[in-house]
C-alpha positions in Angstrom: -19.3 -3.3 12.4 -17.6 -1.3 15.0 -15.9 -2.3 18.5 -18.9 -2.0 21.0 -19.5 -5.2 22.1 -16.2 -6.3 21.9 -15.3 -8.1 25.7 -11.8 -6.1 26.5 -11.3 -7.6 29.8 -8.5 -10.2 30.1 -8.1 -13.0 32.0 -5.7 -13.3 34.0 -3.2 -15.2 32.4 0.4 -16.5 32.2 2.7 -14.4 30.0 4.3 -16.6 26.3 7.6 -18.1 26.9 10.0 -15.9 24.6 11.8 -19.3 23.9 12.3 -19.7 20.2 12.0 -16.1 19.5 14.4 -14.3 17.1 16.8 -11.6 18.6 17.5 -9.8 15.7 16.8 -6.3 15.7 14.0 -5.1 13.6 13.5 -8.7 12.1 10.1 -10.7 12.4 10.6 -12.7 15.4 8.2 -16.2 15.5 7.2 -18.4 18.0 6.0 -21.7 16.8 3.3 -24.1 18.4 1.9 -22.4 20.8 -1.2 -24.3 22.8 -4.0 -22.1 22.8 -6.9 -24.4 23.6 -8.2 -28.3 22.8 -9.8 -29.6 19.9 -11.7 -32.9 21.9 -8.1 -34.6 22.2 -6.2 -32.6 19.9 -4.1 -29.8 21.4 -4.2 -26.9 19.0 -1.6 -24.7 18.3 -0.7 -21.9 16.6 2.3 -20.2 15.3 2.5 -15.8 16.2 4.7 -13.8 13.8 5.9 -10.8 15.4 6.5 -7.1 13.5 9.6 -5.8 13.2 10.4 -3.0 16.0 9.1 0.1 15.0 6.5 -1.1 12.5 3.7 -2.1 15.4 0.3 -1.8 14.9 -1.0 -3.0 17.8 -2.9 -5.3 15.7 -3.3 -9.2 15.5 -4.7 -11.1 12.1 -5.4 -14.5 12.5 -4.7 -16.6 9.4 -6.6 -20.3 8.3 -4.5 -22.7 5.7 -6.6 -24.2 2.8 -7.2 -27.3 1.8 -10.5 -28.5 1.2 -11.1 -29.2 5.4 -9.0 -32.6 4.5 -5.1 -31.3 4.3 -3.3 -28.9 5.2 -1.3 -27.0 8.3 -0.7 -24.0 9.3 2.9 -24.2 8.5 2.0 -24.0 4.9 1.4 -20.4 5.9 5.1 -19.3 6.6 5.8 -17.0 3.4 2.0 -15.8 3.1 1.7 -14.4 6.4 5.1 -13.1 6.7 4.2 -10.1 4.4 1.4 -8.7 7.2 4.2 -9.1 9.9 6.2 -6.8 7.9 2.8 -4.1 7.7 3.1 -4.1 11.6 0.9 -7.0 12.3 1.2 -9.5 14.3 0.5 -12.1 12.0 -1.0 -15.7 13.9 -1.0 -19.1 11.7 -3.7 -21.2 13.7 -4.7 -24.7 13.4 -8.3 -26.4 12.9 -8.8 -29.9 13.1 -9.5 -31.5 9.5 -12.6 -33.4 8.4 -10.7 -36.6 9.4 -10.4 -36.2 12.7 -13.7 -34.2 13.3 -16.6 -32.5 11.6 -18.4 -30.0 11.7 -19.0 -27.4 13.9 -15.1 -28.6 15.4 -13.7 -26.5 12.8 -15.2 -23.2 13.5 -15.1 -24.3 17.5 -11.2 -24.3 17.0 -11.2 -20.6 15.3 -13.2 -19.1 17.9 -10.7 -20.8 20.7 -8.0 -19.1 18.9 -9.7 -16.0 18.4 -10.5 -16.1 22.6 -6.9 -16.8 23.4 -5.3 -14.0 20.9 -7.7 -11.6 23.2 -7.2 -13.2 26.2 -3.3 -12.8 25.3 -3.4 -9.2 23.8 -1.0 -7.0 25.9 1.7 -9.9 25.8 1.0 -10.3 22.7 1.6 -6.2 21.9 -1.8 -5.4 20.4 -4.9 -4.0 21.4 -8.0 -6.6 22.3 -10.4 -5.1 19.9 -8.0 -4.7 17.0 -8.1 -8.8 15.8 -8.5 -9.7 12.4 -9.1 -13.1 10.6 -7.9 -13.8 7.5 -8.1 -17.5 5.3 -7.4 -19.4 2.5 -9.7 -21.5 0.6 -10.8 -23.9 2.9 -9.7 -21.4 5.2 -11.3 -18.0 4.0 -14.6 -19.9 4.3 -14.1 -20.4 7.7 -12.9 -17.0 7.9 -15.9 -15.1 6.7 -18.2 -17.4 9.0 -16.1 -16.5 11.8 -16.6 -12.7 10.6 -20.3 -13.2 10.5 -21.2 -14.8 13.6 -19.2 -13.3 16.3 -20.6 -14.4 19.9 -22.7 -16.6 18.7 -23.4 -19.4 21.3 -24.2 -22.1 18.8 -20.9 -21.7 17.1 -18.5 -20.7 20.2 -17.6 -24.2 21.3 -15.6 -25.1 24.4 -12.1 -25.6 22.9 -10.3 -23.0 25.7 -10.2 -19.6 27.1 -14.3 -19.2 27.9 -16.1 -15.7 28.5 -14.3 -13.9 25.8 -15.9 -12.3 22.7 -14.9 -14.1 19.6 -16.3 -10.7 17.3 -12.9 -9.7 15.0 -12.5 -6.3 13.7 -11.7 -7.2 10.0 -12.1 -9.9 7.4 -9.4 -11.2 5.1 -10.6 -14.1 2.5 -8.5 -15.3 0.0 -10.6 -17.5 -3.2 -12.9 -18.6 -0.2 -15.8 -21.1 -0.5 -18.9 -19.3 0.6 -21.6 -21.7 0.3 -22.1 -25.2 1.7 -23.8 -27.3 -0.9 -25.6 -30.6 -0.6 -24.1 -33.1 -3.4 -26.0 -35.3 -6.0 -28.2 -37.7 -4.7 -28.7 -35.4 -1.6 -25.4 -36.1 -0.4 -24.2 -34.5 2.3 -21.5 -32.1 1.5 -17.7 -33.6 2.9 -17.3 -31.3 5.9 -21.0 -31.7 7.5 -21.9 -35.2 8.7 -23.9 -38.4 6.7 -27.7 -37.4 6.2 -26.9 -33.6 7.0 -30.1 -32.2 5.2 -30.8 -28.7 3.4 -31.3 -26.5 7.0 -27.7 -27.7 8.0 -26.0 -27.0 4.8 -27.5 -23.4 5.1 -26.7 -22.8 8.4 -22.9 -24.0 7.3 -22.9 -20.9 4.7 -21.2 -17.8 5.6 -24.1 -16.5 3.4 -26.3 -17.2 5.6 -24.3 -14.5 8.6 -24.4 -11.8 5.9 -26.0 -9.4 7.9 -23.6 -9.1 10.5 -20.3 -9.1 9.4 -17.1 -7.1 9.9 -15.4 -5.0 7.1 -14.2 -7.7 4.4 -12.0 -7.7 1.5 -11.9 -10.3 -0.9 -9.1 -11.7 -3.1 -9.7 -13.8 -5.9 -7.7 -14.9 -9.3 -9.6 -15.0 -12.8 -8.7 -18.1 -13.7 -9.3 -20.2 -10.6 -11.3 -23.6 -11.6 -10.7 -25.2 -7.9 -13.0 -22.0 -6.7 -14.2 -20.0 -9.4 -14.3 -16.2 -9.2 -18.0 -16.1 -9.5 -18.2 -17.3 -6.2 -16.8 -13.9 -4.2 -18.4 -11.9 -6.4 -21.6 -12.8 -5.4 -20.7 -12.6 -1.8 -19.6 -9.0 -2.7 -22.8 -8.4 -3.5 -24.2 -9.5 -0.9 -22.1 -7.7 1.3 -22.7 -4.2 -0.2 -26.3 -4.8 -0.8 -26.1 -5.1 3.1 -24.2 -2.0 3.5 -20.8 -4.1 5.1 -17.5 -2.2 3.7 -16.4 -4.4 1.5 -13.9 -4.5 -1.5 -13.4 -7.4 -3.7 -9.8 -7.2 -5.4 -9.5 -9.5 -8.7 -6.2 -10.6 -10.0 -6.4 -11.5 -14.0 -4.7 -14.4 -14.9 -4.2 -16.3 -12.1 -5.4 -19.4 -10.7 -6.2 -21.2 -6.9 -3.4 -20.4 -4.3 -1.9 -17.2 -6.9 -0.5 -15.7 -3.9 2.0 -18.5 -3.0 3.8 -16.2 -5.7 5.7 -13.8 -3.4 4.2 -10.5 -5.3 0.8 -11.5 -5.2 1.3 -12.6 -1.5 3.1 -9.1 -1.2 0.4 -6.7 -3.5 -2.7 -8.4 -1.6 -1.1 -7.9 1.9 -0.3 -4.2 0.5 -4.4 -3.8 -0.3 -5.6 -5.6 3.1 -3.6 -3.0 5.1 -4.7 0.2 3.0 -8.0 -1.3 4.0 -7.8 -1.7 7.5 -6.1 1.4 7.6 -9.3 3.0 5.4 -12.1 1.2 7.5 -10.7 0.5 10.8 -7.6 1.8 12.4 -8.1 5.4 10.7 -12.1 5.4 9.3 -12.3 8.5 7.0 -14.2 9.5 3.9 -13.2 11.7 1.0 -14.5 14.4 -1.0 -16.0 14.3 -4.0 -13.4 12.5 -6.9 -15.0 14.5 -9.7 -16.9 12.7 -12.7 -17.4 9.1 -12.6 -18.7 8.4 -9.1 -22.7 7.6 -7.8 -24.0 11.0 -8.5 -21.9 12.8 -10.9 
């Protein structure tokens, strides 16, 4: 997916206090719980990890914390996203609400809010509006890819702030991700979707089902995850390149759930997602021939 479509204008809008900001010279400089819209009566907030000087890329990614829609904050993010603020990113830790305090759509609502305000905020914010990424965890790369499949989608934009701007991201980002919402035994409904949520809701819940439209997506999963197994992004891999979407899917052997807590995993995957950002959107090229081996050969 390329950038037409992508809304560049920007509201008119007051600039980020610099309060809490690092002065350091060429160190990541963060600003923690910033408002950027409302969640029913939840004010959501996010947390924006600046580049060191220099390093810019005028380029934000937005990142979504795991834990099975019931825990987890974006401050469990600190050490994971840091590694794309040292790439030249600025790196955004936003919050959804959890399954406790509302379900579904109210999760995707809150992405899309922070996906409007990152926009809406792009030249204080040092990046370029069409040049937003969303990355996720878990819990969180599910939400990811179905924010990466249905940009500007009215059903799914909610009205948690900053209205009239495109929601469409440039990039995809999902670590061990769920990709399917299943119904449970007995016809259950699955935990994020309400009681006596029936097949057609659990389908339209999927990020399978957005396939079709998606941005460029790399996956990243560990062989030996049992919360999420592999199988799961491989299929979507599939589906993905048997829709022509640039994809990659990069497999870690040995590892389990949440492997890149580990600072070189968190450091090698953030080293992958920018060669292929830089492969498929900031600088799109393609190579000559690599000699025996390839389709064709």
């Amino acid at each position: 997916m390329g950038t037409a479509g992508i809304a560049a204008a920007t509201p008119a809008i007051a600039p980020l206090a610099a309060e809490g900001r690092s002065a350091a010279q060429g160190a990541i400089e963060v600003e923690r719980d910033v408002v950027f819209g409302n969640g029913g009566d939840t004010e959501l907030k996010l947390d924006i990890y600046r580049p060191p000087a220099g390093s810019e890329k005028r380029m934000a990614t937005i990142h979504l914390h795991g834990g099975g829609f019931r825990r987890g904050s974006k401050e469990t993010l600190n050490e994971r996203i840091r590694p794309y603020a040292e790439r030249g990113y600025v790196a955004i830790a936003s919050q959804y609400r959890l399954i406790g305090e509302a379900r579904w759509p109210a999760q995707i609502h809150d992405v899309k809010a922070a996906i409007r305000w990152v926009r809406a905020h792009a030249g204080d914010l040092g990046i370029m509006s069409d040049r937003i990424a969303i990355a996720g965890y878990s819990a969180g790369g599910q939400l990811a890819l179905f924010a990466a499949g249905t940009g500007d989608r009215p059903e799914f934009e909610g009205q948690g702030g900053t209205p009239g701007v495109s929601t469409r991201v440039l990039a995809c980002f999902a670590y061990y991700p769920g990709t399917t919402v299943r119904m449970g035994r007995g016809g259950a409904a699955h935990p994020l979707l309400p009681d006596g949520s029936g097949e057609a809701a659990h389908t339209a819940a999927s990020p399978t089902t957005y396939v079709g439209d998606f941005a460029p997506t790399a996956l990243f999963h560990g062989t030996e995850d049992v919360t999420i197994p592999l199988d799961s992004s491989q299929q979507f891999y599939r589906m993905l390149q048997a829709a022509g979407i640039p994809s990659e899917l990069h497999v870690f052997a040995g590892v389990p759930h949440v492997f890149d807590s580990h600072p070189e995993f968190a450091q090698a995957a953030a080293d992958l997602a920018d060669f292929f950002t830089d492969r498929y959107v900031l600088n799109p090229r393609t190579y000559p021939p690599f000699g025996g081996g390839g389709r064709g050969a």
